[in-house]
N, CA, C and O of each residue as an XYZ file, in Angstrom:
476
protein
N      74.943    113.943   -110.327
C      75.744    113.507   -111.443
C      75.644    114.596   -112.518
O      74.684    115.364   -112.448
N      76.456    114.726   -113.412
C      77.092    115.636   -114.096
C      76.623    115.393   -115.238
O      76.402    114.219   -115.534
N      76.344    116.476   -116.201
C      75.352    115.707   -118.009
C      76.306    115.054   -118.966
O      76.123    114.620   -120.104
N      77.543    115.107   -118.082
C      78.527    114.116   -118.941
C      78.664    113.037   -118.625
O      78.461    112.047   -119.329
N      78.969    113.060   -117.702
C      78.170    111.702   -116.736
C      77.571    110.711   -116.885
O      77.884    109.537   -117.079
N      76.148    111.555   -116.727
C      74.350    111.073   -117.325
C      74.695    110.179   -118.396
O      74.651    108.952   -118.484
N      75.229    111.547   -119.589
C      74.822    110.584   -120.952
C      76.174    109.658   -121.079
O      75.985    108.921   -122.047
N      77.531    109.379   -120.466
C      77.936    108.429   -120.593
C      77.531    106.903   -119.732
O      77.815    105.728   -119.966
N      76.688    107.620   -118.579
C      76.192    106.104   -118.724
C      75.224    105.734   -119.230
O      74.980    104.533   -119.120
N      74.178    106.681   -120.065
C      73.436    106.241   -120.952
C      73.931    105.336   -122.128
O      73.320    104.324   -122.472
N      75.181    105.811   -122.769
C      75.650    105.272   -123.641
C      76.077    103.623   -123.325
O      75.781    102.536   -123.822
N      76.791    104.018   -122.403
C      77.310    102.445   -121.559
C      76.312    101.530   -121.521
O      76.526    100.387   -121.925
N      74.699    102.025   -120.876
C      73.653    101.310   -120.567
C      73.131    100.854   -122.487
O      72.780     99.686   -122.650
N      73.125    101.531   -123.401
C      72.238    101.559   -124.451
C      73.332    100.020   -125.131
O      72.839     98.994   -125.601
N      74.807    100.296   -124.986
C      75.587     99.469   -125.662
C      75.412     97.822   -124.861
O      75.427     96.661   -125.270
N      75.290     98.318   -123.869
C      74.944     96.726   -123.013
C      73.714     96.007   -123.619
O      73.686     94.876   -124.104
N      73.009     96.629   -123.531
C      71.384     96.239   -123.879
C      71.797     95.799   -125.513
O      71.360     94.696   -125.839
N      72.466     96.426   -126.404
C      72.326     96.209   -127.559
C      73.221     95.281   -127.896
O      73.304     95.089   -129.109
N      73.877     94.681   -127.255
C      74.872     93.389   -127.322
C      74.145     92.471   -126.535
O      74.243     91.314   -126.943
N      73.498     92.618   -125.607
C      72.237     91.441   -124.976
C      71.708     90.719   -126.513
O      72.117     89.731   -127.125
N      70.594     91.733   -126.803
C      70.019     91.561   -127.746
C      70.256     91.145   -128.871
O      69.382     90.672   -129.599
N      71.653     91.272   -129.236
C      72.361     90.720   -130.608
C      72.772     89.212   -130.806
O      73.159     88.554   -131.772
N      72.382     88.799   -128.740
C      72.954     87.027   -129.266
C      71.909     86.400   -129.587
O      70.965     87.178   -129.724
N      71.644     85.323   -129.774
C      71.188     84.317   -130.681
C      70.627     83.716   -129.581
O      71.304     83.933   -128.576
N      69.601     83.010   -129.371
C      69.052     82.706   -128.097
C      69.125     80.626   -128.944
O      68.945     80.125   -130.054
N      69.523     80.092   -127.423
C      69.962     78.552   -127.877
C      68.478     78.156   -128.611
O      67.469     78.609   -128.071
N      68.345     77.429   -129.670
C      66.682     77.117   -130.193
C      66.543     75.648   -129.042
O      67.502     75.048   -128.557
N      65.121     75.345   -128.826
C      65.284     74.407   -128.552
C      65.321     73.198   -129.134
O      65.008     73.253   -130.324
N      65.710     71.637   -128.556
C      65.999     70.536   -129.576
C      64.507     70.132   -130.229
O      63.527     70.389   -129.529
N      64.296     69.518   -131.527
C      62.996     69.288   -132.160
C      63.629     67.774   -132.677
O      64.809     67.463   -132.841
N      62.552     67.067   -132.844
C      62.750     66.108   -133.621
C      63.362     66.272   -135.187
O      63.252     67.255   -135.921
N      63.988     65.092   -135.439
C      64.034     64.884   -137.166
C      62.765     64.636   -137.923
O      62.499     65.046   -139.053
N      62.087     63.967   -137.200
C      61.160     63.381   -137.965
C      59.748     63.071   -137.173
O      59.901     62.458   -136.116
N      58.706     63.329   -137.451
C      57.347     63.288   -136.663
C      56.209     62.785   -137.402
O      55.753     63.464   -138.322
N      55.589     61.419   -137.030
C      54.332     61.157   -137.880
C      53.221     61.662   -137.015
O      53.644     61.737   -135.861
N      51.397     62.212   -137.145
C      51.027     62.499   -135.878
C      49.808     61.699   -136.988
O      49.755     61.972   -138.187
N      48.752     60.539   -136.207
C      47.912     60.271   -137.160
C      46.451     60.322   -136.195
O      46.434     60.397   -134.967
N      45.715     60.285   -136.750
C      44.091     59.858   -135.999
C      44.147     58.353   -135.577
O      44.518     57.525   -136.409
N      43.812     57.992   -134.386
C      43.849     56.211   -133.530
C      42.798     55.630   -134.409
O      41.706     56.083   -134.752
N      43.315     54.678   -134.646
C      42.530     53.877   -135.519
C      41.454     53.542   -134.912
O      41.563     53.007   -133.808
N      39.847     53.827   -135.611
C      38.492     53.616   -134.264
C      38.714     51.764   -133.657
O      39.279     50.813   -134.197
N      38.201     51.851   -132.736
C      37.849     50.391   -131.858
C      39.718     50.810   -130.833
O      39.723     50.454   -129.654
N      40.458     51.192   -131.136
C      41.928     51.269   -130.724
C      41.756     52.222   -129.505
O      41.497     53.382   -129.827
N      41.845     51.973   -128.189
C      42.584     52.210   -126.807
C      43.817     52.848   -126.870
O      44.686     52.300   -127.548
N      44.127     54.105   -126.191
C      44.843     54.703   -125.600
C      46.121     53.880   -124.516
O      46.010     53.477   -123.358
N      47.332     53.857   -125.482
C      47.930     52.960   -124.619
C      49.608     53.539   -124.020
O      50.590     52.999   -123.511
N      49.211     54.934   -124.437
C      50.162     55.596   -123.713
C      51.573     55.546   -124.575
O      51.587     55.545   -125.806
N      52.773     55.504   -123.736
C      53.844     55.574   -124.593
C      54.993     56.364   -123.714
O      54.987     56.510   -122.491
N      55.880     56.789   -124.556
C      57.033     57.928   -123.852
C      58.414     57.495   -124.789
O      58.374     56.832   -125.826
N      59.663     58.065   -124.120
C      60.261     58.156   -125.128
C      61.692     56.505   -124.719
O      62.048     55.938   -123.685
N      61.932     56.408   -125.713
C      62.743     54.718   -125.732
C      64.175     54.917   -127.083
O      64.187     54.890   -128.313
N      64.923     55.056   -126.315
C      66.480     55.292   -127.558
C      65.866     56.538   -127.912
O      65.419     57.386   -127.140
N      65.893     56.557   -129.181
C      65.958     57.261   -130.132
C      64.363     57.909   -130.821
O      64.133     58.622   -131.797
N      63.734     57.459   -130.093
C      61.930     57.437   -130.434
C      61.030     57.732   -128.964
O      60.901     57.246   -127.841
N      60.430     59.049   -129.924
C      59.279     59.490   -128.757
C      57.622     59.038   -129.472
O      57.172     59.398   -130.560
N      57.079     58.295   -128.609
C      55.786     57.247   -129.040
C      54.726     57.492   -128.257
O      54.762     57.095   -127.092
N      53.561     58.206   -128.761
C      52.136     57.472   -127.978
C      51.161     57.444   -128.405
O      50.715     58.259   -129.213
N      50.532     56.372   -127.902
C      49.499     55.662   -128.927
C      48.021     56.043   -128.203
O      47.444     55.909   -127.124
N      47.894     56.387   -129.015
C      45.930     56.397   -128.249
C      45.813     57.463   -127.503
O      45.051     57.396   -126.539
N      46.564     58.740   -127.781
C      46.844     59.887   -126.621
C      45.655     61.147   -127.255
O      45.201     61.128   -128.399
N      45.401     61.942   -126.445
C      44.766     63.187   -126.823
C      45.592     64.155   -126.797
O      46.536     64.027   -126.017
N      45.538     64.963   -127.329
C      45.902     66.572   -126.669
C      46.578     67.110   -125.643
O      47.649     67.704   -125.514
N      45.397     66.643   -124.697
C      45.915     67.252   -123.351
C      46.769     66.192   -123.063
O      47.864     66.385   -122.535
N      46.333     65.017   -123.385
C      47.808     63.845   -122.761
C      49.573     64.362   -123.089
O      50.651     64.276   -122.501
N      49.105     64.864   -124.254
C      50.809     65.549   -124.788
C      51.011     66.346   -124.518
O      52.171     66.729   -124.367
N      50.130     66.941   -124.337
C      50.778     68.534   -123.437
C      51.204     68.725   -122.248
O      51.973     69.633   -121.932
N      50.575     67.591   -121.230
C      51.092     66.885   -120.175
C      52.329     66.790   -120.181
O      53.188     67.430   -119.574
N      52.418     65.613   -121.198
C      54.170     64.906   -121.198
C      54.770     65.947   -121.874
O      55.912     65.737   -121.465
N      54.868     66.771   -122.491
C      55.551     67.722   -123.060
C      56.013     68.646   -121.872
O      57.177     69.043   -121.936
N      55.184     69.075   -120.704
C      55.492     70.016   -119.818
C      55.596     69.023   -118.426
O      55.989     69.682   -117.464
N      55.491     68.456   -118.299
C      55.561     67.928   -116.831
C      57.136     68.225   -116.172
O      58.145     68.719   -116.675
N      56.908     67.805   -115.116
C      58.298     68.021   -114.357
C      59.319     66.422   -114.503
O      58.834     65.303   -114.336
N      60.917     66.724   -114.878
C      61.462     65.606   -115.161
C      62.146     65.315   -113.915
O      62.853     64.307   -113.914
N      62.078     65.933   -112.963
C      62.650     65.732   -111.771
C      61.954     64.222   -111.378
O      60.759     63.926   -111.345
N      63.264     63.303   -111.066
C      62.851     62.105   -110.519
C      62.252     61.922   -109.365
O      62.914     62.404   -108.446
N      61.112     61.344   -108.977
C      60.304     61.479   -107.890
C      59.661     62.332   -107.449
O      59.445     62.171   -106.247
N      59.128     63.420   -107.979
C      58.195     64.260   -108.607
C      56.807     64.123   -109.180
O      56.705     63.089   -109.839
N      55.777     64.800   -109.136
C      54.509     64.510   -109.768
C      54.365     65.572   -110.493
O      54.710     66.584   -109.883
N      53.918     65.794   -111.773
C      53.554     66.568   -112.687
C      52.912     67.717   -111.778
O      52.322     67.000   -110.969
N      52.726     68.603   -111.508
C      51.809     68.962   -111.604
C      51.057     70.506   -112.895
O      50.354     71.516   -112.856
N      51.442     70.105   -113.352
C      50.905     70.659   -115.178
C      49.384     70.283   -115.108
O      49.112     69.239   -114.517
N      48.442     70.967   -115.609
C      47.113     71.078   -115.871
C      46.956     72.074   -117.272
O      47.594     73.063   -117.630
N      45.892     71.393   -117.839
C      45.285     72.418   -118.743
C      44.105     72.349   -118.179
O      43.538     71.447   -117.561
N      43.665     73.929   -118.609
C      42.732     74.070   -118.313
C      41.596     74.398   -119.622
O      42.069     74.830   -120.673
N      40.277     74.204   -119.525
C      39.438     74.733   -121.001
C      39.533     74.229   -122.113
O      39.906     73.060   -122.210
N      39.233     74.951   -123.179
C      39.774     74.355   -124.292
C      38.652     73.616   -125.088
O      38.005     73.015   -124.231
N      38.030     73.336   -126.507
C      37.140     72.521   -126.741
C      37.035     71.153   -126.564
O      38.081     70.508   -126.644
N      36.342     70.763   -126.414
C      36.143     68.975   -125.805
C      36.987     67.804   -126.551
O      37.242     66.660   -126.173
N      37.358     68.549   -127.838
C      38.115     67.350   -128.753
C      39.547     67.409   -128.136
O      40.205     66.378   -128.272
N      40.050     68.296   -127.575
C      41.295     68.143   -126.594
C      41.070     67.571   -125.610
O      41.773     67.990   -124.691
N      40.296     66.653   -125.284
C      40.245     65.542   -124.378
C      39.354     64.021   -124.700
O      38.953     63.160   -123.917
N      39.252     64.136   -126.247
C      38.420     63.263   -126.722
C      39.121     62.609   -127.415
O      39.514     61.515   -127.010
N      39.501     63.125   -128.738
C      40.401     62.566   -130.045
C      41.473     62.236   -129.376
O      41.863     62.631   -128.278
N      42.002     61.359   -130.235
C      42.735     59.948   -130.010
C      44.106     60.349   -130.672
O      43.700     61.207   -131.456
N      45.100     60.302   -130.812
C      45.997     60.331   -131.678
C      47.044     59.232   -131.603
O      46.909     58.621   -130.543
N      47.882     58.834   -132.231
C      48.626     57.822   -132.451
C      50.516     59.134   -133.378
O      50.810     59.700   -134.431
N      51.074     58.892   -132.069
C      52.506     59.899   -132.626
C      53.842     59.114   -132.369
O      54.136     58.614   -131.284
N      54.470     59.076   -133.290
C      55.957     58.514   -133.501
C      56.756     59.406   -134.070
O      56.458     59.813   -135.193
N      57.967     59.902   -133.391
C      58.672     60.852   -133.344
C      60.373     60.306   -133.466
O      60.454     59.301   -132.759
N      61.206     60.496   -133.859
C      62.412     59.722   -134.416
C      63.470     61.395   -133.606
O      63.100     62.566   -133.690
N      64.337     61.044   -133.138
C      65.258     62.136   -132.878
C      66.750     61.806   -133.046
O      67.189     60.659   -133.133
N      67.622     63.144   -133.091
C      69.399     62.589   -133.584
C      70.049     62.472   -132.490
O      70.588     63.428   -131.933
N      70.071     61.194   -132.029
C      70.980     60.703   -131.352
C      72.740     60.666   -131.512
O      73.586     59.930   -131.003
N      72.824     61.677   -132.347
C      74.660     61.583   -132.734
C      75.403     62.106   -131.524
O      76.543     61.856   -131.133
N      74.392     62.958   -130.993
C      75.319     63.798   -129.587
C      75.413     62.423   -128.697
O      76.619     62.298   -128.487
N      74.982     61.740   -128.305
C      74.899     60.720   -127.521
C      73.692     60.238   -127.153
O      72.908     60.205   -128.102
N      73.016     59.647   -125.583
C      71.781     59.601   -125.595
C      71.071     60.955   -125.195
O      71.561     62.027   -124.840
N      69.630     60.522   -125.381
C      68.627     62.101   -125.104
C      68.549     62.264   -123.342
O      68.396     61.381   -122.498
N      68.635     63.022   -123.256
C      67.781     62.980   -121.437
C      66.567     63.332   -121.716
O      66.202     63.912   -122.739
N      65.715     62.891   -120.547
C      64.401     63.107   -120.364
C      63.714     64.526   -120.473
O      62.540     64.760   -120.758
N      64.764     65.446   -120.168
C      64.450     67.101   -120.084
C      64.610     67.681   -121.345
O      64.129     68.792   -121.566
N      65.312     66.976   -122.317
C      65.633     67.505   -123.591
C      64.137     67.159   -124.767
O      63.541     67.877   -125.571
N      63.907     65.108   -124.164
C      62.421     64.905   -124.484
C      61.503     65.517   -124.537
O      60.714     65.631   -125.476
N      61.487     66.206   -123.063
C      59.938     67.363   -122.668
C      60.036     68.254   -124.142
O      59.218     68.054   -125.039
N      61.110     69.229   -124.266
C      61.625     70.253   -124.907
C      61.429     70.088   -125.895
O      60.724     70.984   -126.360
N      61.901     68.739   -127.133
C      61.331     68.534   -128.236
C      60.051     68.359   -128.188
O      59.396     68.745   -129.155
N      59.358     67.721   -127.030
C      57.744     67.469   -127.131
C      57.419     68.929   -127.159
O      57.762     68.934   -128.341
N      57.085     70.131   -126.953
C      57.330     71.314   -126.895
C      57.573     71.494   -127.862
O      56.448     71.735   -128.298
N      58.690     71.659   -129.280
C      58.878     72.012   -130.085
C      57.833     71.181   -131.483
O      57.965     71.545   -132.651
């Protein structure tokens, strides 16, 4: 190839890349609104997930949400997501989370759930 060549497809290659880079990458969906509190002591872990318009769980740790945040939404499927490490209060402390999302688009799917749990 020829150095006129070369550097026109350098140019070609540099302008591609730099219009990649210029779009806007989709954000992902987040809640409107998020309470996250400490489980009230004597209070059990009683799980939760998401119902209309509200993502809920009560009595969860850490790693429990990070779970449901990443698991697989494929129906009939098993998670298989693990954490690994981490200090002991990510599998100890309790939390109690109620999460409110905008339902104006219509309803949420389950994959969009994970994604805000994530965000």
């Amino acid at each position: 190839m020829n150095r006129v060549g070369r550097l026109t497809l350098l140019i070609a290659t540099a302008s591609s890349v730099c219009a990649l880079l210029s779009q806007n990458a989709v954000p992902k969906p987040a809640f409107e609104v998020i309470s996250i509190k400490p489980t009230a002591p004597g209070n059990r872990g009683r799980g939760g997930g998401p119902r209309g318009d509200r993502f809920t769980m009560a009595g969860s740790t850490l790693k429990m949400l990070l779970q449901a945040a990443y698991q697989r939404s494929t129906p009939g499927t098993v998670s298989d997501f693990q954490v690994f490490g981490g200090p002991s209060w990510i599998d100890e402390d309790q939390y109690d989370m109620d999460a409110k999302a905008d339902c104006s688009g219509g309803p949420i799917r389950l994959d969009q759930y994970h994604l805000m749990v994530q965000s």
